[in-house]
TIVEXVO-459517 format. One line per field, with one value per residue (C-alpha): chain; x, y, z; residue in three letters; residue number from 1. Coordinates in steps of 0.1 Angstrom, whole numbers. Example, Ala and Ser with C-alpha at 12.3 -4.5 7.8 and 13.67 -1.06 7.14 Angstrom:
! TIVEXVO-459517
ch	A;A
x	123;137
y	-45;-11
z	78;71
aa	Ala;Ser
i	1;2
//
This chain:
! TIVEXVO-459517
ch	A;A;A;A;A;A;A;A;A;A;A;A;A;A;A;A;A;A;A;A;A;A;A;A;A;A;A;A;A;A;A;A;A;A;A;A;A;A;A;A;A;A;A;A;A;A;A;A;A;A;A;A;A;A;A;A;A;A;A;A;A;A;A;A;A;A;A;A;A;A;A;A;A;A;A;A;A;A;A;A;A;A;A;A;A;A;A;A;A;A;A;A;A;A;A;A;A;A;A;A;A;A;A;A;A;A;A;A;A;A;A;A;A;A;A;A;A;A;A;A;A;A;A;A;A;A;A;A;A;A;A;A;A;A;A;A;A;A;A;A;A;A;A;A;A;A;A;A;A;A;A;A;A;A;A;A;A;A;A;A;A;A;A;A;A;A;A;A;A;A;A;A;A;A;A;A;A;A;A;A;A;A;A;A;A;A;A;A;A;A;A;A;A;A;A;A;A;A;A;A;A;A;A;A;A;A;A;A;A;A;A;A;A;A;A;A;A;A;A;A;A;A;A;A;A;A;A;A;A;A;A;A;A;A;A;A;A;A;A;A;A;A;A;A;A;A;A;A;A;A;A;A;A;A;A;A;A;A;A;A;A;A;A;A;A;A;A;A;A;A;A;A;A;A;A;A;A;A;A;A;A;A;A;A;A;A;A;A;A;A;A;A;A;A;A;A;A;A;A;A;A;A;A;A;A;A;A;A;A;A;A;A;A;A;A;A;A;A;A;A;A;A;A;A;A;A;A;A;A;A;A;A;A;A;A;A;A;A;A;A;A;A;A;A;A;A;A;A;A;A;A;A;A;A;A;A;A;A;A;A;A;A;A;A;A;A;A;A;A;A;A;A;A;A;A;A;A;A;A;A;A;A;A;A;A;A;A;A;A;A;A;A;A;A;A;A;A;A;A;A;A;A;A;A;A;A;A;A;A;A;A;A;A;A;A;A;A;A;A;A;A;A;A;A;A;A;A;A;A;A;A;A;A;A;A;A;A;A;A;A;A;A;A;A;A;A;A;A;A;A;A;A;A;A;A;A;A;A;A;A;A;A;A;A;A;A;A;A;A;A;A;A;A;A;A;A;A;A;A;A;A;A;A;A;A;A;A;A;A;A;A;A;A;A;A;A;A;A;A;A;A;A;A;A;A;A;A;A;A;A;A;A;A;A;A;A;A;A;A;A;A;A;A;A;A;A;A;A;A;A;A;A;A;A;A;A;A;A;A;A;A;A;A;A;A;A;A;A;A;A;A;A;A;A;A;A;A;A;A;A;A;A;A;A;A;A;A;A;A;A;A;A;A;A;A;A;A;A;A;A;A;A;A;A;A;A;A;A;A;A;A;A;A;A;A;A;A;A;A;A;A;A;A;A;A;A;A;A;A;A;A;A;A;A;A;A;A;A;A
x	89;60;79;98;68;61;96;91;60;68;98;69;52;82;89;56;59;90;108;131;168;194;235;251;280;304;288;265;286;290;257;279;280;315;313;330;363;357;378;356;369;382;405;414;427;447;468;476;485;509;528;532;544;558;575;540;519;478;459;450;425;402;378;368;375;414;414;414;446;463;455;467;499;506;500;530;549;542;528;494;497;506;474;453;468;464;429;422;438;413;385;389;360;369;364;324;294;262;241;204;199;215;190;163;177;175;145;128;119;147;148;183;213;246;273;306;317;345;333;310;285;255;265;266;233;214;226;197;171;148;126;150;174;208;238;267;280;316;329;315;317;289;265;246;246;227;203;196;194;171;181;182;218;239;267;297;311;342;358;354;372;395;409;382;403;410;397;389;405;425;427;439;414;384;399;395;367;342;364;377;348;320;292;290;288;260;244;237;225;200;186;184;165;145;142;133;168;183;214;221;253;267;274;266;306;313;339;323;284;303;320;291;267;294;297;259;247;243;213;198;182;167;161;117;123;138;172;167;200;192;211;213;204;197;220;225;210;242;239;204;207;238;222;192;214;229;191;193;166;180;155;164;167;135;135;112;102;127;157;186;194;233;218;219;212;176;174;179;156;129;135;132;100;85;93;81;51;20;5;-27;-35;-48;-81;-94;-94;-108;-143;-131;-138;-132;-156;-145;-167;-189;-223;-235;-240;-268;-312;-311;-287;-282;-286;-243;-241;-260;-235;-204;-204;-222;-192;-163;-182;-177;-145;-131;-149;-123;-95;-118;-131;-96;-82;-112;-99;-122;-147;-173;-193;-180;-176;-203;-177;-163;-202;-208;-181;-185;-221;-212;-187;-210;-241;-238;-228;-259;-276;-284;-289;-323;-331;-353;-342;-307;-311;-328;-293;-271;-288;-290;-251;-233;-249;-214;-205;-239;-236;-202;-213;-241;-214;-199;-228;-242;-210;-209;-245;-233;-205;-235;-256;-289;-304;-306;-332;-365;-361;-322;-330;-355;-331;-303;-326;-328;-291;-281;-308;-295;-261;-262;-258;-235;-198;-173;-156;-182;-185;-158;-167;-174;-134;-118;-143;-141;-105;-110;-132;-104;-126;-104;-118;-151;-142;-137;-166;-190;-173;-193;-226;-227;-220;-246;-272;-263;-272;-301;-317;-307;-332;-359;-359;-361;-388;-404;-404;-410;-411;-377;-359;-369;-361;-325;-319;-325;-300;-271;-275;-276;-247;-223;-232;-199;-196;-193;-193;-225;-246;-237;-249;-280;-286;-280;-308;-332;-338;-335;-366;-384;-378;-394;-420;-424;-419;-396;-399;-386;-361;-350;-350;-327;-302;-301;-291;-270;-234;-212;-187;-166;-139;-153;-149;-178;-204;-199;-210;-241;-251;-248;-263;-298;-294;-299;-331;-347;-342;-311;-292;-264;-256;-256;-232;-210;-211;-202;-173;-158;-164;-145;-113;-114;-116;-85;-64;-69;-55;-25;-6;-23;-22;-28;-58;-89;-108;-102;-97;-137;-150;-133;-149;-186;-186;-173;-198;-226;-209;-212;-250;-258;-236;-252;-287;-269;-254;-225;-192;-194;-172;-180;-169;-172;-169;-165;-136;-124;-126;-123;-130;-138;-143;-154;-173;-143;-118;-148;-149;-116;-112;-140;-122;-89;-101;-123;-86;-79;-105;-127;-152;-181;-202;-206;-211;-246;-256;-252;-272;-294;-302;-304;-336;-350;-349;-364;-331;-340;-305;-310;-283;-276;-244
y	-86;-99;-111;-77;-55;-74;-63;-28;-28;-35;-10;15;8;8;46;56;39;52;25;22;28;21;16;28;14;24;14;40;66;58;77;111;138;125;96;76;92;71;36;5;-24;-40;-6;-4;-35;-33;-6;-19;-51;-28;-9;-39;-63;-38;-67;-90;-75;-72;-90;-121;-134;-110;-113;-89;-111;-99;-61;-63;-82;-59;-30;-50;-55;-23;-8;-29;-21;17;24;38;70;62;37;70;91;62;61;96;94;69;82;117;131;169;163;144;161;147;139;135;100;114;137;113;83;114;127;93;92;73;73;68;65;45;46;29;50;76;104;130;131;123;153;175;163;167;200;206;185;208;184;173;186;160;158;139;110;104;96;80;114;127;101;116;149;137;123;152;174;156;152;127;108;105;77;74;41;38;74;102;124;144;137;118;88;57;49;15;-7;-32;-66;-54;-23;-50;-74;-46;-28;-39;-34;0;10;-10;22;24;-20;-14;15;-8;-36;-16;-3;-30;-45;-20;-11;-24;-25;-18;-22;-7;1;-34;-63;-99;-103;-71;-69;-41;-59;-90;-80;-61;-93;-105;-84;-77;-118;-123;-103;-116;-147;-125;-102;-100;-73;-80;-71;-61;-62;-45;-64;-56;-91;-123;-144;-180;-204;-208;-168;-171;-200;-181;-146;-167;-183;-148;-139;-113;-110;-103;-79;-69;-34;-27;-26;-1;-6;11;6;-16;-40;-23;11;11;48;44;15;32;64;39;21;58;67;33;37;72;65;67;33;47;73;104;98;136;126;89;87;94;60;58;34;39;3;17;2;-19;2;-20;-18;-52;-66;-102;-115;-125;-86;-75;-102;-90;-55;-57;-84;-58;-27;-43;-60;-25;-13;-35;-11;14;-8;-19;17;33;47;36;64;53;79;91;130;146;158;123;107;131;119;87;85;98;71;42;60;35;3;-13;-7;-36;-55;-43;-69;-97;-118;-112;-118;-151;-156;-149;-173;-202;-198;-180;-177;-174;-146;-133;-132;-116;-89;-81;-78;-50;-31;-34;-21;9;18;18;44;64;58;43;10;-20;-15;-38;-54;-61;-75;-101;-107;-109;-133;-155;-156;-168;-193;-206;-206;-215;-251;-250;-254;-231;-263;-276;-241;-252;-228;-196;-199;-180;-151;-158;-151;-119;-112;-123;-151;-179;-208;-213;-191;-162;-167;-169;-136;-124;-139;-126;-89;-94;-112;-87;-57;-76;-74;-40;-33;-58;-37;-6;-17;-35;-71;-91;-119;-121;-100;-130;-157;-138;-136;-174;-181;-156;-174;-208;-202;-180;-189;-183;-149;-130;-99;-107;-117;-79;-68;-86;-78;-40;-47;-64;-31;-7;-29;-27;11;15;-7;15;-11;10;-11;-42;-23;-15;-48;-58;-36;-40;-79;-75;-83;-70;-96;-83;-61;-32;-4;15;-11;1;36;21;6;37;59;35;37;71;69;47;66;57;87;81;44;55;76;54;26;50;60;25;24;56;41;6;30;52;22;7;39;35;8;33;64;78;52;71;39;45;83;87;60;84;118;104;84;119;138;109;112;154;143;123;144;181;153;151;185;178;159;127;105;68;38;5;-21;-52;-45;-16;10;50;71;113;129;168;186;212;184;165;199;202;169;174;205;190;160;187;203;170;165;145;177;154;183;197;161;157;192;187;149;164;192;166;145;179;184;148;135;95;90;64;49;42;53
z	-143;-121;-95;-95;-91;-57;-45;-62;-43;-9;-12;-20;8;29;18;27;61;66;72;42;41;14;11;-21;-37;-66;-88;-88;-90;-124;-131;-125;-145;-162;-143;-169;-150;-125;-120;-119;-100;-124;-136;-98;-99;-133;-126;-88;-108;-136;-109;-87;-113;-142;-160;-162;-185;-182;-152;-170;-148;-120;-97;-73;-43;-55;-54;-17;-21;-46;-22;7;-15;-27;12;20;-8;-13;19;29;16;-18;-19;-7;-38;-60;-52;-54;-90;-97;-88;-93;-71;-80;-113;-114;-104;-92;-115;-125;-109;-76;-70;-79;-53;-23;-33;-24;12;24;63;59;34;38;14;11;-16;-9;-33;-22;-50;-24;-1;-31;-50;-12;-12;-40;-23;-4;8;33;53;58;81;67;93;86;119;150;166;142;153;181;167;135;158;178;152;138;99;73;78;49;63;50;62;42;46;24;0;4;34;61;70;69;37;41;12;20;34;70;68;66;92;112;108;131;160;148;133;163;157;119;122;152;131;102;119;140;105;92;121;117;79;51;34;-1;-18;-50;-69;-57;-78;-57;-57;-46;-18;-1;-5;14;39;47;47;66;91;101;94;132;131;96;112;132;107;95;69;34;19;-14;-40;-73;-99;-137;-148;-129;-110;-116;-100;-80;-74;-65;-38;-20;-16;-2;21;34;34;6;-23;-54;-76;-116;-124;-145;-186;-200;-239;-263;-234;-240;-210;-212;-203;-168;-161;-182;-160;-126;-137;-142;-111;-94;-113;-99;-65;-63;-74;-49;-37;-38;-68;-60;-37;-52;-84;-82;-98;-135;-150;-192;-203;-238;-251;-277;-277;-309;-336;-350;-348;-334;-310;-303;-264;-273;-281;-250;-229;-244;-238;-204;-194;-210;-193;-158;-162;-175;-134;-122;-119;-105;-78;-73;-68;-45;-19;12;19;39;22;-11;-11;-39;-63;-61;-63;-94;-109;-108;-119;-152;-156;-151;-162;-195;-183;-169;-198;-213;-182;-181;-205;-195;-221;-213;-177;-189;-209;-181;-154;-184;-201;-168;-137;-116;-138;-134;-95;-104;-124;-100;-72;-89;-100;-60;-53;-71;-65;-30;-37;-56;-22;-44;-40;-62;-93;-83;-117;-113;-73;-84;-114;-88;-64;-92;-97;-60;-63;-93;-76;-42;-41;-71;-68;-82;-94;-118;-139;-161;-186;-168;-151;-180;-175;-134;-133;-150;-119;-95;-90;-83;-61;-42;-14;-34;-51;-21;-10;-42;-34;-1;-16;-37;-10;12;-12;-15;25;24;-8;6;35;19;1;30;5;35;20;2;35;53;23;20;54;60;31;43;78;66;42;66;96;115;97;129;105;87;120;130;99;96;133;118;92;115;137;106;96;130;130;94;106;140;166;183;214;192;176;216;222;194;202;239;233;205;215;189;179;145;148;125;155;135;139;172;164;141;174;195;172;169;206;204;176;201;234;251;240;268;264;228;233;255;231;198;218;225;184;179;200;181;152;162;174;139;124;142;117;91;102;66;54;37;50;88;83;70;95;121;109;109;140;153;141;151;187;185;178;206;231;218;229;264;266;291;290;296;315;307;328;318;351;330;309;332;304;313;286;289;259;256;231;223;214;195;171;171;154;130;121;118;96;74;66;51;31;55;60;69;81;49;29;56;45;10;13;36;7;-22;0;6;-34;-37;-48;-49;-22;6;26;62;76
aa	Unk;Unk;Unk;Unk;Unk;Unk;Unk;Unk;Unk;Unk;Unk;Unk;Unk;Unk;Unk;Unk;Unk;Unk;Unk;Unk;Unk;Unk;Unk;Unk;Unk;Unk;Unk;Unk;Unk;Unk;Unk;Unk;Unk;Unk;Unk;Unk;Unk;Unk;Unk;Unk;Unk;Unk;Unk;Unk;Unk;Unk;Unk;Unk;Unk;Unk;Unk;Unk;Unk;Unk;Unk;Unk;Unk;Unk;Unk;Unk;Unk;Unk;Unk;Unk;Unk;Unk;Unk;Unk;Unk;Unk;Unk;Unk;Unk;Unk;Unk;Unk;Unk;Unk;Unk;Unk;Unk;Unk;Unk;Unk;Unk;Unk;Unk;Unk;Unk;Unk;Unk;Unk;Unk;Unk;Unk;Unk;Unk;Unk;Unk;Unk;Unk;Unk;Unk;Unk;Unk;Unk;Unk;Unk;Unk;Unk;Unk;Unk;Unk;Unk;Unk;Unk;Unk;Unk;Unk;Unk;Unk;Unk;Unk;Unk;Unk;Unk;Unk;Unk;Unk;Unk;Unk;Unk;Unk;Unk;Unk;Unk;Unk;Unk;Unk;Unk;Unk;Unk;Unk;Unk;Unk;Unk;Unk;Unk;Unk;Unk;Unk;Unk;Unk;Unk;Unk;Unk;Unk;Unk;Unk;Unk;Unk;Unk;Unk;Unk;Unk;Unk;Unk;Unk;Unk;Unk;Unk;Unk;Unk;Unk;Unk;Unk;Unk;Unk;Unk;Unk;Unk;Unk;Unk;Unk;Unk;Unk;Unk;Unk;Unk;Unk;Unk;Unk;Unk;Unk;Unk;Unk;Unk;Unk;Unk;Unk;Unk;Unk;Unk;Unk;Unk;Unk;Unk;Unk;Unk;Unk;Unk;Unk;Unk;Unk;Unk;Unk;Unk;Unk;Unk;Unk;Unk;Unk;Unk;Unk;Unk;Unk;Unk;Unk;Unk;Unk;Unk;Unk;Unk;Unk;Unk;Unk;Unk;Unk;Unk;Unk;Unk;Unk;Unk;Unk;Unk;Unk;Unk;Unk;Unk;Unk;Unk;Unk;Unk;Unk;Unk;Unk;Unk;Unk;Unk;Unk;Unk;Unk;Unk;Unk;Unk;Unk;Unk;Unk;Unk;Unk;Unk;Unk;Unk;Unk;Unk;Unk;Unk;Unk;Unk;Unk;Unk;Unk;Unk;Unk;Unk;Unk;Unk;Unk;Unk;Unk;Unk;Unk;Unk;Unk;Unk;Unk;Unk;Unk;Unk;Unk;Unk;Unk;Unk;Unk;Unk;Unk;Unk;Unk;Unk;Unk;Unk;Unk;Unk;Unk;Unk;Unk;Unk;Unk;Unk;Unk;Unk;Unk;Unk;Unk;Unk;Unk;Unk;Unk;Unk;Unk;Unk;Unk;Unk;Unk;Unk;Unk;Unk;Unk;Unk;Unk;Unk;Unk;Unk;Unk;Unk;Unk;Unk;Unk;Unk;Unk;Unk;Unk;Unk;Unk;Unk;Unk;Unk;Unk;Unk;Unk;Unk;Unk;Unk;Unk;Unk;Unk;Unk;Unk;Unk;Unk;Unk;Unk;Unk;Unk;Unk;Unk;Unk;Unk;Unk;Unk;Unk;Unk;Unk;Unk;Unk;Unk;Unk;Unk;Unk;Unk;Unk;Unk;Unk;Unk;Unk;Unk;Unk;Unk;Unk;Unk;Unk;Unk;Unk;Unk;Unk;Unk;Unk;Unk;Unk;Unk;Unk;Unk;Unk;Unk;Unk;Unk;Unk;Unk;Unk;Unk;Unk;Unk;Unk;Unk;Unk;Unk;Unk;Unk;Unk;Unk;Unk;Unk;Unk;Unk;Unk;Unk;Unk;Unk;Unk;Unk;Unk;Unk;Unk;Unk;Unk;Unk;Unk;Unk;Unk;Unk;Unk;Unk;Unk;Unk;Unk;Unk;Unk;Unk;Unk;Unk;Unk;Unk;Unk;Unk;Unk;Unk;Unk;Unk;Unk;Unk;Unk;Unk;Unk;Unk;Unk;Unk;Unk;Unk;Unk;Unk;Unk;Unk;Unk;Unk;Unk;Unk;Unk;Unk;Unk;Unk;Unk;Unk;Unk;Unk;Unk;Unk;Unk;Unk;Unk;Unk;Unk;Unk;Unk;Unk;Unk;Unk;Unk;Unk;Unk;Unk;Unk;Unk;Unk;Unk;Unk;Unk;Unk;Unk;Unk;Unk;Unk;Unk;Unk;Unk;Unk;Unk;Unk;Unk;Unk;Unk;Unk;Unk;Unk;Unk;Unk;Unk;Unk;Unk;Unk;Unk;Unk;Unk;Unk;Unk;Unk;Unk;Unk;Unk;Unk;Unk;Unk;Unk;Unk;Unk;Unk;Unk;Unk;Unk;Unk;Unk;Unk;Unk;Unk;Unk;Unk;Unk;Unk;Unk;Unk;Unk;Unk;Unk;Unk;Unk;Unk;Unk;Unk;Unk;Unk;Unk;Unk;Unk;Unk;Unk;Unk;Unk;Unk;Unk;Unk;Unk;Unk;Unk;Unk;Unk;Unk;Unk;Unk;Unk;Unk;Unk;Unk;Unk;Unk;Unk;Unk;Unk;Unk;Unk;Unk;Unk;Unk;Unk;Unk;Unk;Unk;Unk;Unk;Unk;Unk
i	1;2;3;4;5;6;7;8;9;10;11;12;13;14;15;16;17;18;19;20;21;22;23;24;25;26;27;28;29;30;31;32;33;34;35;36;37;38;39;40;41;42;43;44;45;46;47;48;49;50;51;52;53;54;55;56;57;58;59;60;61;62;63;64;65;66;67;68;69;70;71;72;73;74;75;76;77;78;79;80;81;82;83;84;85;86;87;88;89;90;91;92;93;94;95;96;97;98;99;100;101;102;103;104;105;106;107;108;109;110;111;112;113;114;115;116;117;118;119;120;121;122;123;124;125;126;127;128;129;130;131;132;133;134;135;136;137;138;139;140;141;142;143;144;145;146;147;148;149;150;151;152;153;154;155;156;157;158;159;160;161;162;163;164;165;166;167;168;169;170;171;172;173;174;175;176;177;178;179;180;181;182;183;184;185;186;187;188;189;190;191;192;193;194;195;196;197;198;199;200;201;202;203;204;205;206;207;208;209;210;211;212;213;214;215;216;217;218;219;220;221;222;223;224;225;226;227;228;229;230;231;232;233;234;235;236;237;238;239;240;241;242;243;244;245;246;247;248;249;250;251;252;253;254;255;256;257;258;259;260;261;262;263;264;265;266;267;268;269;270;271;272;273;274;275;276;277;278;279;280;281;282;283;284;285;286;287;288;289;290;291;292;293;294;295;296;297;298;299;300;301;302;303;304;305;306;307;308;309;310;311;312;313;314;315;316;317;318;319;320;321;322;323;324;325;326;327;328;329;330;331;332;333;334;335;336;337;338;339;340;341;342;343;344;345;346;347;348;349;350;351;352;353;354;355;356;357;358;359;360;361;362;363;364;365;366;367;368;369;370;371;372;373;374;375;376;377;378;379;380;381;382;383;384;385;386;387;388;389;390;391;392;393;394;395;396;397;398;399;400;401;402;403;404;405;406;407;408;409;410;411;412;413;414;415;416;417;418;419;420;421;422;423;424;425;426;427;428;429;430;431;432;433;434;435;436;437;438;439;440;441;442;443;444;445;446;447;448;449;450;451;452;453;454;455;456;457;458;459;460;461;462;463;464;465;466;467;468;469;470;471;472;473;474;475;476;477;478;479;480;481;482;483;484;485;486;487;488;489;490;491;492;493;494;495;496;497;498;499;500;501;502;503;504;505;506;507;508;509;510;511;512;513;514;515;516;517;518;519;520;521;522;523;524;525;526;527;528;529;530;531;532;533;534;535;536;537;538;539;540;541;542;543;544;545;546;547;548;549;550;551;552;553;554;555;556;557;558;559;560;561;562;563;564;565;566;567;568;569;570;571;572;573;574;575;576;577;578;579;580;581;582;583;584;585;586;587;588;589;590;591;592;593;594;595;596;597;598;599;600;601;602;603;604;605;606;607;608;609;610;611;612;613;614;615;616;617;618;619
//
């Protein structure tokens, strides 16, 4: 089930993106209101067997590899026509209706939909959907009109009841199809160049599923994108290595408790409820954290007590962390939110003689835990607790020559942490060191900003991303100090070298604090195009959508400072960039409407420090 979720996953994604299509096969149409009067393969091929041999009794022995053959047969025999009648006997399209799991398949944002099935249970079921409007494609004629009018397509590649010919069925009809039938052949291929592609409704012998493979395998090698066959149980290992081979990926239909593996329609509705649900979850209502882990109900509690429900308080954070959506700055109903969540967690750490348990049992999962609890007193926009720092000093002096490999017995809790391996673990350490400049200079600690410092440089020191932020820290500290004229000097030699687009915009808007309001400017707008070209493989990300909204309002600052448009040219990298205050406003305004109103999150922070609210961060 695991290794389905990954593929049941990456289809999510690809629905969001846009970029996933799916074929549908007879099997499906099963899932029909009656569907039951509808002729499996195996029925198809009995009765073409009974009327061309009346004296042999039952088909003994089937595969689906032989229905084409039958049909090929009985074409010959009874001509064309009375195969079409046959077929329409068999699958009786006048007398299903769509049903429930129709509607669900085309309510999923598919960019497009093929089918091979010669019913018209998709038109009808889109006929309901009013999220999208579809033409039906059942000639090459209707091609270009479905593109210019701009629809979703719903393709029928095989013909289509009652009377859109040929219906393509037997030997000769394949043999001939991709000559015949060239822009249905080209219009798969170029989707599934493009797409992220499903098949569903198909078994892996299914004559349709491989003649299809067939047909479009000249452009799987160069295919990047998966083809995903949803199966109702696993193929063989023989299965398995020959849809690898045709570079197919076969994925189980999921099995949801209480459902029985035979009940394929449970299956396919819960398959449909997976794939429709959000990658993200719902960014306006993040912040409502159940810590439902009573504290000990006791007068005295044991340092083992303390440990346990401190550990099970921040491993429970994990999902919340996990889910966060990427605000640089949380918005207050979020922040309020939140606090009342956590507001019980760090309890207990408080404790100097648990502290003095943690750095003697688990140090690792100490630095872990105080990862997490810097992390969420960034999203509450407070600073580390003096008594938690120096508690938190203590822990990455305790392990910073350690190696991950030698705490044997803090793994089990580590991998709870998603701590894994060494690497992973310094990622931790450097959260938490990190955390800790930030407090030191708050709190103008010389002594341990400087002791910290020296350890983060000595420890990462080709971290592009942390020399930037440390070079961010040391002029924050000159300014608290008032050297301006250092901080000035700083800046002006600081060559930006991560690729965050709004360390760009921190630059240009000390720039500004220290007197350079137009190379401030200049520099914030470079940021606010690395910004916008990052957003461009995401155009929907709450991370790159709130970096966006305050490096424009920091840019509407420093230009209000200059009072004219500016038109900056850069000689070195031969940069041109105008920008004018009415499209600045118009962006604010237009990322406000999306809940990005940054504007109104200053005011209301800017009201809380005026109240004596203890809030202090640095955008």
């Amino acid at each position: 089930m695991d290794e389905s979720r990954v593929h049941y996953d990456a289809v999510r994604r690809a629905l969001e993106n846009g970029n996933a299509a799916i074929m549908v096969g007879a099997g499906f149409s099963r899932n029909a209101e009656n569907g039951d009067h509808l002729a499996t393969w195996y029925e198809v091929a009995q009765e073409l067997w009974r009327e061309l041999n009346p004296d042999k009794g039952e088909l003994k022995e089937f595969s689906t590899s032989m229905v084409t053959q039958l049909g090929e047969q009985y074409a010959r025999v009874f001509s064309k026509p009375a195969l079409e009648d046959l077929l329409k006997r068999l699958i009786p399209d006048d007398k299903v209706s769509p049903g429930v799991l129709h509607k669900k398949l085309l309510a999923l944002q598919w960019c497009e939909v093929f089918t091979t099935n010669y019913d018209t249970l998709l038109e009808r079921a889109s006929e309901n959907i009013v999220d999208h409007a579809h033409y039906v494609v059942t000639c090459r004629e209707d091609i270009p009109q479905s593109k210019m009018l701009n629809r979703r397509r719903i393709v029928k590649l095989h013909g289509s009841f009652p009377s859109q010919r040929p219906f393509i069925f037997t030997e000769e009809d394949y043999r001939r199809y991709p000559d015949q039938s060239a822009p249905f052949v080209n219009l798969v291929r170029q989707s599934i160049l493009e797409n992220i592609f499903c098949l569903i409704g198909f078994s892996g012998d299914d004559p349709n599923f491989l003649h299809w493979i067939g047909w479009v395998r000249d452009v799987l090698d160069q295919h990047a994108l998966p083809i995903y066959l949803f199966l109702g149980s696993a193929p063989t290992l023989g299965q398995q290595r020959l849809l690898e081979a045709r570079r197919v990926t076969p994925v189980v239909l999921p099995m949801a408790e209480g459902i029985e593996e035979s009940d394929y329609a449970a299956r396919y509705s819960e398959l449909f409820r997976i794939l429709k649900e959000p990658l993200c979850a719902d960014k306006n209502s993040w912040g409502i954290f159940s810590n439902n882990i009573a504290l000990p109900n006791t007068s005295t509690v044991s340092n083992d007590e303390k440990l346990d429900y401190v550990l099970r308080s921040y491993l429970d954070l994990q999902q919340a962390r996990a889910s966060y959506p990427g605000w640089l700055v949380a918005p207050r109903d979020v922040r309020q939110r939140f606090s009342s969540s956590v507001r019980r967690i760090s309890t207990y750490l408080y404790s100097a003689e648990l502290q003095d348990h943690i750095i003697q049992i688990m140090p690792h999962v100490g630095v872990a835990i105080m990862a997490d609890y810097a992390w969420h007193n960034e999203i509450l926009l407070q600073c580390f607790d003096d008594g938690l720092a120096e508690f938190s000093i203590r822990l990455l002096s305790e392990t910073e020559d350690l190696k991950f490999k030698d705490a044997i017995t803090e793994h089990e809790y580590l991998s709870e942490f998603s701590i894994q391996s060494q690497s992973s673990f310094n990622e931790k350490w450097k959260e938490v060191a990190i955390s800790l400049v930030r407090w030191a200079r708050q709190e103008l600690r010389s002594d341990e900003y400087e002791s910290l410092h020296a350890k983060i440089v000595n420890k990462f020191a080709n971290d592009l991303h942390i020399k930037d932020e440390l070079i961010y820290e040391n002029v924050l500290l000159a300014l608290y100090k008032g050297d301006r004229d250092v901080a000035k000097t700083m800046l002006m030699n600081w060559e930006i070298r991560s690729p965050d687009g709004y360390m760009y915009v921190r630059k240009g808007m000390l720039l500004g604090e220290v007197g350079d309001v137009s190379l401030g400017l200049a520099i914030s707008l470079v940021g606010l195009k690395k910004i916008r070209k990052n957003q461009r493989s995401k155009t929907s990300s709450v991370y790159y959508l709130s970096q966006e909204a305050w490096a424009c309002l920091t840019i509407s600052y420093l230009q209000k400072s200059l009072a004219w448009s500016v038109s900056f040219h850069e000689e070195e990298g031969g940069l041109e960039y105008e920008f004018h205050p009415d499209e600045l406003n118009q962006r604010l305004a237009d990322l406000a409407a999306i809940d990005h109103d940054v504007m109104q999150e200053l005011q209301l922070l800017m009201a809380d420090l005026n109240a004596e609210t203890p809030l202090r961060h640095s955008l």
